[in-house]
FIBAPA-245814 format. One line per field, with one value per residue (C-alpha): chain; residue in three letters; x, y negated, z negated; residue number from 1. Coordinates in pm, whole numbers. Example, Ala and Ser with C-alpha at 12.3 -4.5 7.8 and 13.67 -1.06 7.14 Angstrom:
BEGIN
chain [A, A]
res [ALA, SER]
xx [1230, 1367]
yy [450, 106]
zz [-780, -714]
n [1, 2]
END
This chain:
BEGIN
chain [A, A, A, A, A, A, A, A, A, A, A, A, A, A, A, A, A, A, A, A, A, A, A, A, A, A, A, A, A, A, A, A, A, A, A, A, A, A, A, A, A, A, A, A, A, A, A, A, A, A, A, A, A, A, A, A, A, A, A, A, A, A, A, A, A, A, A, A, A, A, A, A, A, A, A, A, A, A, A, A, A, A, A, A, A, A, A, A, A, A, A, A, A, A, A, A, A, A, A, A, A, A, A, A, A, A, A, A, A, A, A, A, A, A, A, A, A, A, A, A, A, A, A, A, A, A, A, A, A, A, A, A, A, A, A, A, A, A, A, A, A, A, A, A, A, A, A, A, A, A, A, A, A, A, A, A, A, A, A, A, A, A, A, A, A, A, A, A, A, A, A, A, A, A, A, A, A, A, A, A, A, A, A, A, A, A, A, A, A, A, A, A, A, A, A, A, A, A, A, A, A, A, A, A, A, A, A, A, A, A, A, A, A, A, A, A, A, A, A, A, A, A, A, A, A, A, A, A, A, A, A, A, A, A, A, A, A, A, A, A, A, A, A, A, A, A, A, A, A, A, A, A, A, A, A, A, A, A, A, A, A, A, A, A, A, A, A, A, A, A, A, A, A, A, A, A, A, A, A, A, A, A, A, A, A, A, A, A, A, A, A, A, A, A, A, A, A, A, A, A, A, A, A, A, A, A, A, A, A, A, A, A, A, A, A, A, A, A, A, A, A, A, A, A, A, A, A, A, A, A, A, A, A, A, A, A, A, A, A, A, A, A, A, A, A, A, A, A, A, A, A, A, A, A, A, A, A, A, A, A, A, A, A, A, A, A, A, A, A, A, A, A, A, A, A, A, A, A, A, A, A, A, A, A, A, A, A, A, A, A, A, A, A, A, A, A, A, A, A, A, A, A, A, A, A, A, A, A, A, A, A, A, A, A, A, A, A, A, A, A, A, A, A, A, A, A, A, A, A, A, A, A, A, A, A, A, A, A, A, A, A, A, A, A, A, A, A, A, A, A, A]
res [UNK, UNK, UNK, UNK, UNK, UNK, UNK, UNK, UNK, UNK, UNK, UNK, UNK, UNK, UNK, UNK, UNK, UNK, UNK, UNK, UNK, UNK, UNK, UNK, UNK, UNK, UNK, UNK, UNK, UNK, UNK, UNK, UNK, UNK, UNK, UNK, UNK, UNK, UNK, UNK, UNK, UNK, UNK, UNK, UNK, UNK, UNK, UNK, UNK, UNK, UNK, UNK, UNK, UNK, UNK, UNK, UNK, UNK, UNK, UNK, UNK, UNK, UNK, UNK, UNK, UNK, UNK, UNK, UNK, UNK, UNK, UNK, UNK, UNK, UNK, UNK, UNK, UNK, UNK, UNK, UNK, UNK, UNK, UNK, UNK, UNK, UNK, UNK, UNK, UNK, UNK, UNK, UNK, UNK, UNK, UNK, UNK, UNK, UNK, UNK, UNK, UNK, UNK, UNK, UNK, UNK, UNK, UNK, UNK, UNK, UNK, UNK, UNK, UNK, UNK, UNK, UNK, UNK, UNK, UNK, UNK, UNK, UNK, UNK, UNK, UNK, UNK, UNK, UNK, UNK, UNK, UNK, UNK, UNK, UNK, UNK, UNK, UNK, UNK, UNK, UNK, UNK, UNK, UNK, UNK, UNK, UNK, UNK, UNK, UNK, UNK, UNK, UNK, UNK, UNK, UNK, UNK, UNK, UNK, UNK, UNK, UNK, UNK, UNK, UNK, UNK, UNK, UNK, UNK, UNK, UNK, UNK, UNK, UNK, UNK, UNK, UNK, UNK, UNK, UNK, UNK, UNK, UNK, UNK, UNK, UNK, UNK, UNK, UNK, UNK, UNK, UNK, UNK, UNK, UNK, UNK, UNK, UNK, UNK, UNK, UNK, UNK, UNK, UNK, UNK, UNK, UNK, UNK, UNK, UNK, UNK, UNK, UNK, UNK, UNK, UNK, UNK, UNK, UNK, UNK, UNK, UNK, UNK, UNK, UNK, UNK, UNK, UNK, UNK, UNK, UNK, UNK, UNK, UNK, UNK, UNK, UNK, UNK, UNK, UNK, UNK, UNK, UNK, UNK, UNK, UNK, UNK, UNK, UNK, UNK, UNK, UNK, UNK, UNK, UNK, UNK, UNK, UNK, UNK, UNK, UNK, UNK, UNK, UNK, UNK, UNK, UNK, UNK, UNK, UNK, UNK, UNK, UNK, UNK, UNK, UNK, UNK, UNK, UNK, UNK, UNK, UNK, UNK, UNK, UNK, UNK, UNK, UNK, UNK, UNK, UNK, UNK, UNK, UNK, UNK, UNK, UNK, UNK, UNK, UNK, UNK, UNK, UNK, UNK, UNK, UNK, UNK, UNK, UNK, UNK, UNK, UNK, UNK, UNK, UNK, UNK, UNK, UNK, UNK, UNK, UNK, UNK, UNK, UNK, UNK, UNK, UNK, UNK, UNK, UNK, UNK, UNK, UNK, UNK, UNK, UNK, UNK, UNK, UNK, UNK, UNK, UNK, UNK, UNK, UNK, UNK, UNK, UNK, UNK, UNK, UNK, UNK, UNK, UNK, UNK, UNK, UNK, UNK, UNK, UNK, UNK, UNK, UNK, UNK, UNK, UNK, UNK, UNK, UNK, UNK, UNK, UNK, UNK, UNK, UNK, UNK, UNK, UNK, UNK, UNK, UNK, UNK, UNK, UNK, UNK, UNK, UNK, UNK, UNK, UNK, UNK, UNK, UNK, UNK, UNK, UNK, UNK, UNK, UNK, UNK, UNK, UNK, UNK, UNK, UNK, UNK, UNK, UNK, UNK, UNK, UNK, UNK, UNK, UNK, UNK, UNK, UNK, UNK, UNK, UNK, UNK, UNK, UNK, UNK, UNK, UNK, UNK, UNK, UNK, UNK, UNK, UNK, UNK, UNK, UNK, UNK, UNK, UNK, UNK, UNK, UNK, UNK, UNK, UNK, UNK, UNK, UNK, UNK, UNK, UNK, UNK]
xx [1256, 1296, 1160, 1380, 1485, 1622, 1321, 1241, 901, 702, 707, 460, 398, 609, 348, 245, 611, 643, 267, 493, 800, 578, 413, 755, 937, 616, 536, 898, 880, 558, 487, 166, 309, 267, -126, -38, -37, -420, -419, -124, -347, -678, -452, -307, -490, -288, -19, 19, 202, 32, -291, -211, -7, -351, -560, -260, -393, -716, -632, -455, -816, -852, -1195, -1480, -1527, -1126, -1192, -1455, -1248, -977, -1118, -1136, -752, -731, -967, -720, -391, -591, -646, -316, -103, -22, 252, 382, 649, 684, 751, 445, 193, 354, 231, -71, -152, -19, -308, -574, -497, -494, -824, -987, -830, -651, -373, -128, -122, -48, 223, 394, 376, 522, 850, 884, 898, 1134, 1376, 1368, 1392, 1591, 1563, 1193, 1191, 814, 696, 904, 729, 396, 518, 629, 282, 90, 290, 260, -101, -89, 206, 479, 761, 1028, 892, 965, 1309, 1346, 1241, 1433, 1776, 1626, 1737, 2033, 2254, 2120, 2007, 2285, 2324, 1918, 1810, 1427, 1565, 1741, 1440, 1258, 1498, 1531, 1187, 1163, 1495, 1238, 921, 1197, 1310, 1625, 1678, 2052, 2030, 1723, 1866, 2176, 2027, 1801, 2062, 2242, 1899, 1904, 2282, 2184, 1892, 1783, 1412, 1357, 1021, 1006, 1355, 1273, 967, 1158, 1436, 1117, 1008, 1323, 1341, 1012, 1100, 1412, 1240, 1479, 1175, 1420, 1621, 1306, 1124, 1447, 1502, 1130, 1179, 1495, 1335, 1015, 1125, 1132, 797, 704, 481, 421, 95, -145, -40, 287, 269, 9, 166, 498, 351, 90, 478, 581, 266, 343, 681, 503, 259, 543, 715, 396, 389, 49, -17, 182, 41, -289, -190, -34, -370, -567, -357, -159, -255, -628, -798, -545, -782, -1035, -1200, -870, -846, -543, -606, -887, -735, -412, -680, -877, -561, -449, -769, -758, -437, -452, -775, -543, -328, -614, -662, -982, -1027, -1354, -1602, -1272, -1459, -1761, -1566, -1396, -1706, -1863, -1617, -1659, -1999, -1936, -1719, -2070, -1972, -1609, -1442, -1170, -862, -934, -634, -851, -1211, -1125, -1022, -1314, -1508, -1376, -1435, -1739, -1877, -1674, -1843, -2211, -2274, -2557, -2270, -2110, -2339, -2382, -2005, -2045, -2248, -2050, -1687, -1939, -2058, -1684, -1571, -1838, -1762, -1414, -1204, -824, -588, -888, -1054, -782, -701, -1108, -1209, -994, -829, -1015, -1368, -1236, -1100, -1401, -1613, -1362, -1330, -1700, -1761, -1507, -1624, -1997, -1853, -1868, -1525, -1508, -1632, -1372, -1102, -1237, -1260, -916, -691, -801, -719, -406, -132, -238, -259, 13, -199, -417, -94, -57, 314, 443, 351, 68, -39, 53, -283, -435, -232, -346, -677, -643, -472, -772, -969, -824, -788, -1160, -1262, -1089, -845, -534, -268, -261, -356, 41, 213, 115, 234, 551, 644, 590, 810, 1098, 1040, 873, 1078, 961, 661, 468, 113, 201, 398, 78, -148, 104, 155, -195, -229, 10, -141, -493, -283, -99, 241, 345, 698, 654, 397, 645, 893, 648, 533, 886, 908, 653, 860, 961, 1346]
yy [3193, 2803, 2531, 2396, 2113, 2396, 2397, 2761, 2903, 3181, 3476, 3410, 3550, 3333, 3197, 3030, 2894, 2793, 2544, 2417, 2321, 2183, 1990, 1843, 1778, 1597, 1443, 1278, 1219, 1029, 1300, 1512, 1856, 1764, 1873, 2212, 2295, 2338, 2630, 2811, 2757, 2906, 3190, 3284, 3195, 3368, 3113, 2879, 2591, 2593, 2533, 2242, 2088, 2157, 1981, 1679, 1657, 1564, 1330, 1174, 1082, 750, 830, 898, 1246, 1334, 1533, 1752, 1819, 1913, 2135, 2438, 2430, 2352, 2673, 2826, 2745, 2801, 3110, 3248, 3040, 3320, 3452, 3065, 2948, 2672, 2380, 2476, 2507, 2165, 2043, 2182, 2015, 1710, 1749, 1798, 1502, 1353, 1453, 1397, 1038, 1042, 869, 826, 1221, 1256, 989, 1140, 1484, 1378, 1170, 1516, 1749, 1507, 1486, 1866, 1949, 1657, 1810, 1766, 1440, 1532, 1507, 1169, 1013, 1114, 946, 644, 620, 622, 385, 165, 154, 12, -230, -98, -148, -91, 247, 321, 192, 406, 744, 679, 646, 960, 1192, 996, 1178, 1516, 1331, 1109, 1256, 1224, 954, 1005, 965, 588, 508, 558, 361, 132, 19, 45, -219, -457, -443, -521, -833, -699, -766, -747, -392, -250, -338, -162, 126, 100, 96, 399, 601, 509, 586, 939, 974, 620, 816, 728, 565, 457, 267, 120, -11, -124, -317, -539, -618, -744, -962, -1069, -1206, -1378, -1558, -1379, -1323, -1301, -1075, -830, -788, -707, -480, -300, -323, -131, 150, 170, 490, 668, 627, 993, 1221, 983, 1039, 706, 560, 509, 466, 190, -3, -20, -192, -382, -487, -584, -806, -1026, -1084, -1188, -1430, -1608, -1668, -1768, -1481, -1446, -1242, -949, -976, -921, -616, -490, -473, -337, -75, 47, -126, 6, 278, 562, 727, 504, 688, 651, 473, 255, 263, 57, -172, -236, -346, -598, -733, -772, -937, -1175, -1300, -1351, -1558, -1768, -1845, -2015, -1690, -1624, -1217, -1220, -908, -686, -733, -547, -206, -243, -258, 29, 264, 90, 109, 438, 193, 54, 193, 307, 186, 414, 168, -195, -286, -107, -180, -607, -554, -343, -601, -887, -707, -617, -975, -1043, -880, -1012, -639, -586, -304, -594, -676, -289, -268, -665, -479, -136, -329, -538, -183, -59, -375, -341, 6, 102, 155, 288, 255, 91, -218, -441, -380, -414, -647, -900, -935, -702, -881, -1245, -1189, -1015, -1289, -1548, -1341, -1286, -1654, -1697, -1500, -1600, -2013, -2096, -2236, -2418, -2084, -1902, -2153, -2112, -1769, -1692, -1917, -1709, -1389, -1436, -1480, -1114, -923, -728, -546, -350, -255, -268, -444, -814, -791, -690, -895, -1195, -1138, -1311, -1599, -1689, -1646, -1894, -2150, -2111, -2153, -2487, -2617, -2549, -2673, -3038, -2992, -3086, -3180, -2860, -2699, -2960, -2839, -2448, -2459, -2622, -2326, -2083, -2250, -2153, -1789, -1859, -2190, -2227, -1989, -2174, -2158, -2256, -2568, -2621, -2663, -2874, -3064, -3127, -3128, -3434, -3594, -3615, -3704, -3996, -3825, -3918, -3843, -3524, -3464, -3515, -3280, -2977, -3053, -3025, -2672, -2550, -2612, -2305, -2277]
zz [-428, -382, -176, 59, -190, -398, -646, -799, -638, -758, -540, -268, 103, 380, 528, 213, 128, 504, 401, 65, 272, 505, 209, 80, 397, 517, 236, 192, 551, 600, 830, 990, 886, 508, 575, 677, 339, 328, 614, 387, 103, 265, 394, 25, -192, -484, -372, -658, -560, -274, -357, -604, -298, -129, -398, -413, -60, -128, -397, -178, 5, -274, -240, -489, -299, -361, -690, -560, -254, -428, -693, -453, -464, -828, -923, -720, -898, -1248, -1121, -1040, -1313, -1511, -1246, -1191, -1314, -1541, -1297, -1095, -1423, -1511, -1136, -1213, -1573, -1348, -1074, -1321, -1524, -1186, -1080, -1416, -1349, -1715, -1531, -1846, -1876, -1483, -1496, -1832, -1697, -1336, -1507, -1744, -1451, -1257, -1567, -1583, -1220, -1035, -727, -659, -515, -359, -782, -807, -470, -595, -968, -788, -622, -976, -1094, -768, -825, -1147, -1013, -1273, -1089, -1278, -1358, -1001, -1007, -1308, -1192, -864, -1149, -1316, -1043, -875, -981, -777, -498, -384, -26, 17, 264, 128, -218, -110, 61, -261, -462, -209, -214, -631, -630, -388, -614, -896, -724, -661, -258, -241, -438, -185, 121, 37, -58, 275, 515, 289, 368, 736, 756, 634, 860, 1088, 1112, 752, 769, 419, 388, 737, 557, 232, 475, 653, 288, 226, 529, 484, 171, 251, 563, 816, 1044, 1428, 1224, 1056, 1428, 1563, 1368, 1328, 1715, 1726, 1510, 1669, 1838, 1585, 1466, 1573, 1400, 1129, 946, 945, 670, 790, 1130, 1092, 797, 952, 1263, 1035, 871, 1269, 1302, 997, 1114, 1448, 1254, 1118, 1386, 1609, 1916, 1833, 2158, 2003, 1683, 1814, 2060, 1694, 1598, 1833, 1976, 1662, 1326, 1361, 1537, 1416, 1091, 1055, 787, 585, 274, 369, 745, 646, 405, 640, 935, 667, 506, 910, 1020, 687, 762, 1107, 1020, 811, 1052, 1262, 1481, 1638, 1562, 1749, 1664, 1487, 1182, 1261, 1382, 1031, 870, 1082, 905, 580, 518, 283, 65, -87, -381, -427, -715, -683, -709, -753, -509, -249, -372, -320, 22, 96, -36, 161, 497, 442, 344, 669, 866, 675, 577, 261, 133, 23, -250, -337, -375, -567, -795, -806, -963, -1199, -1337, -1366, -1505, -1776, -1836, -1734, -2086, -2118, -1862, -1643, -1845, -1811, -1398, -1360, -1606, -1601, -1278, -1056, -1142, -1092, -771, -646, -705, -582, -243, -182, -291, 11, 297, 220, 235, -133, -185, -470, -647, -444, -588, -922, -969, -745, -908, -1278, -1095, -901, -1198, -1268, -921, -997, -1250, -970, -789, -390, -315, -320, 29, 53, -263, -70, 109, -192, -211, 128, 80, -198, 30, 267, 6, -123, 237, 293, -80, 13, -265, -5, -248, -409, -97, 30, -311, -223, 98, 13, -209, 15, 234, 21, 148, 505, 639, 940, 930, 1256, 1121, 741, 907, 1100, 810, 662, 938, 911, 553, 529, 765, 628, 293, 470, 461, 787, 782, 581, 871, 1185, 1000, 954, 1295, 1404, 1263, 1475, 1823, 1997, 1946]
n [1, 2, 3, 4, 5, 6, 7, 8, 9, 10, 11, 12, 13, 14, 15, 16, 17, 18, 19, 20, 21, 22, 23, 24, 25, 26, 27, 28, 29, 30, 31, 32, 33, 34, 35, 36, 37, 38, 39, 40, 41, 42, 43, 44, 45, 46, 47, 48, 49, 50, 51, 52, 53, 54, 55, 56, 57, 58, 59, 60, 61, 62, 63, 64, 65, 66, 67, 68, 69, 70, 71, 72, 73, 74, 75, 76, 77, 78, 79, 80, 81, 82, 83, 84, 85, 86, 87, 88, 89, 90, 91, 92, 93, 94, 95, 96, 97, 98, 99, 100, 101, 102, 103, 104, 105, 106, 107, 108, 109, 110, 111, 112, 113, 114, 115, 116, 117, 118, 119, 120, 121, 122, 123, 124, 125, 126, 127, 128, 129, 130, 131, 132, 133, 134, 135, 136, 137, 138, 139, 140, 141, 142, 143, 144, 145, 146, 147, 148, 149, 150, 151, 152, 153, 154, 155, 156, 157, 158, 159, 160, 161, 162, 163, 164, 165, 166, 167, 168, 169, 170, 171, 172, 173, 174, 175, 176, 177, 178, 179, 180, 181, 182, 183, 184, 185, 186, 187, 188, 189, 190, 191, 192, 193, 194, 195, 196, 197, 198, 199, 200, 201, 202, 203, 204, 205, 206, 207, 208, 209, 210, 211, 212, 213, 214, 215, 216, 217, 218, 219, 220, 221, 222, 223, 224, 225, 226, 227, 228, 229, 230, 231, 232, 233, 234, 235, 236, 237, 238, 239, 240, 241, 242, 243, 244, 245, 246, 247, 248, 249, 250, 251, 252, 253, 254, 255, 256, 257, 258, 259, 260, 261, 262, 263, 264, 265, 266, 267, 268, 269, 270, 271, 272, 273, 274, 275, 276, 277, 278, 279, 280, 281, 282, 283, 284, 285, 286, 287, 288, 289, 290, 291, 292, 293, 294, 295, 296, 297, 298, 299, 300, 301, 302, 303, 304, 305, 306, 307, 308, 309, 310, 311, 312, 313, 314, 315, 316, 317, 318, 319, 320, 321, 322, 323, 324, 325, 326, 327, 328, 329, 330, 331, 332, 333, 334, 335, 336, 337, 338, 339, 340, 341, 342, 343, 344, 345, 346, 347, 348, 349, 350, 351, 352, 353, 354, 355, 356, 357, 358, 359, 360, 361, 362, 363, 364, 365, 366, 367, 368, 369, 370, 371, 372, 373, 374, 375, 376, 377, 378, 379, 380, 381, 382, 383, 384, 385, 386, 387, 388, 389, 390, 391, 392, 393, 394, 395, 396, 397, 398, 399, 400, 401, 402, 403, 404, 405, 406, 407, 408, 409, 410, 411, 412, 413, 414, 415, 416, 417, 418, 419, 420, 421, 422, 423, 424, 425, 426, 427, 428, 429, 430, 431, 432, 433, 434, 435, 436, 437, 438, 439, 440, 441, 442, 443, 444, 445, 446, 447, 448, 449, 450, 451]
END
């Protein structure tokens, strides 16, 4: 038997191999079916492969509660491994080093089952994600080369590399593999995704929300994740270039309010709110529904990319979980050791305290403890992108803190990748003026015109 990839499967009832091409095709896809995995798994239950898709499912929760959720399935798969073959027991050493959180052994395991089995692109995704998390880039780039050669007519697979050339710095190489992907298939979520990234970066802001407007249509059946980040994508192009209206109905009607119990539902509304804050928006109460569905965050240290933006909306919003999550990373920065200590200790830690510091008005603390953290983001993963969230919270933090010629000398460096960004030529508009830079003042000013 095989998957529909072409991957050998252990015998197993239809119904159960139906749940694993549901898994793969869903998970490749950014699509709802990928869950139906868990009713195949409940159903046959001496299905292998399908239960440790099942437990990947849960993992997949970034929440304290993930392991326990998924060690139903995991028991499972244990149980019936003798009659698997030897790509599924691999996926299953790769799950339980995954739920034990030895991340190393899950990440070593995934790139040795993608070098033995090309053709299971769902393994390479989920290897791409690990190494996203820990923002090792040009790990992804390199599994995505690992299997090119058996995957050359897959749009998911130039989606994937597509988006691993981008992390790399390598624009010119991921937007031709992102319009490859959308040539094989234009509902290709992910290379739709890494193609606004690249525009993004290259300040061609007309061009990006034409084209996230032009695909919108396909944005069918998407899970959450997707479906929100790709809009949360359309509202930063929307920032930039000042239609602040849309950017706001981004928000409420698409960028939050779709799983609000999700992981990066939550962190995509935040990391929406922040920004929009930065740009001089007034967000009104949108901080207090965020925190509503935060509160259980008090004390999830699950990923430090995640934990600081929990964090930030939660002091927000003036909730006391703030403090109990405060607390929480200064416990896992004191005892977090491996793979961990560095991510939590020294960049994790920092930034906490300069984001609190912040939200709660303290800005020359936020400066201070920000500017230590930011050099080293990249070590707690998330994307350039979304990174950038930082960065800005920095420049509020200067403009608030006084400090206006670095706050000037910031702004003028983003400018090489956001031109004629309308709210950053605002606050240098007004930066420069304050500064006595009159004619640098008229020009930013200038920028701001509609047209």
């Amino acid at each position: 038997m095989q998957d529909h990839l072409g991957n050998p499967v252990s015998a197993m009832a239809s119904g159960a191999l139906a749940g694993v091409d549901d898994f793969v095709s869903g998970f490749l896809a950014y699509e709802k079916q990928a869950v139906n995995v868990l009713g195949a798994a409940d159903m046959h239950p001496d299905a292998t492969l399908a239960n440790i898709y099942a437990g990947m499912i849960w993992m997949f929760l970034e929440a304290p509660e993930a392991p326990a959720q998924a060690a139903k399935y995991v028991g499972a798969a244990r149980a019936t491994a003798a009659s698997a073959n030897e790509r599924e027991r691999a996926l299953l050493g790769l799950l339980e080093a995954w739920a034990a959180n030895d991340m190393p052994l899950a990440e070593a395991i995934g790139l040795d089952i993608v070098r033995r089995w090309p053709n299971d692109l769902a393994t390479m995704k989920l290897a791409q994600y690990m190494a996203f998390n820990r923002g090792d880039a040009a790990r992804m780039l390199m599994l995505a080369q690992t299997v090119e050669a058996a995957n050359r007519d897959n749009a998911h697979w130039h989606g994937m590399a597509a988006f691993g050339h981008e992390q790399c710095h390598d624009l010119a190489a991921a937007e031709k593999a992102a319009w490859r992907a959308l040539e094989l298939k234009h509902k290709e979520p992910w290379a739709q995704h890494a193609l606004a990234h690249v525009m993004i970066t290259e300040g061609r802001n007309q061009e990006g929300i034409a084209f996230m407007d032009s695909v919108t249509p396909t944005w069918t059946n998407l899970n959450s994740f997707m479906y929100t980040h790709n809009w949360w994508h359309k509202a930063l192009f929307n920032i930039s270039l000042g239609n602040f209206a849309a950017v706001f109905d981004a928000y409420d009607a698409h960028v939050w309010g779709q799983e609000k119990g999700y992981s990066q539902d939550q962190v995509g509304a935040v990391s929406l709110l922040a920004r929009m804050e930065c740009a001089g928006l007034d967000v009104g109460e949108r901080w207090q529904d965020v925190a509503d569905w935060m509160r259980p965050r008090a004390n999830d240290t699950t990923q430090p990319f995640l934990t600081l933006q929990y964090l930030y909306g939660l002091a927000r919003a003036e909730r006391a979980e703030a403090d109990c999550l405060m607390a929480a990373i200064v416990d896992k920065a004191g005892d977090a050791s491996g793979h961990e200590r560095v991510a939590w200790s020294d960049v994790a830690l920092p930034a906490a305290r300069g984001l609190l510091a912040l939200a709660r008005g303290d800005h020359p603390a936020a400066v201070l403890n920000l500017r230590a953290a930011l050099p080293r983001m990249r070590e707690i993963g998330g994307s350039h992108a979304q990174r950038d969230l930082f960065e800005q919270l920095y420049l509020d933090a200067l403009l608030k803190a006084g400090n206006d010629p670095a706050a000037r000398d910031m702004m003028e460096m983003r400018r090489t990748f956001d031109p004629d960004g309308v709210p950053l030529n605002r606050m240098l508009a007004e930066t420069c003026d304050r500064l006595g830079l009159t004619e640098e003042a008229a020009a930013a000013r200038a920028r701001t015109a509609p047209g």
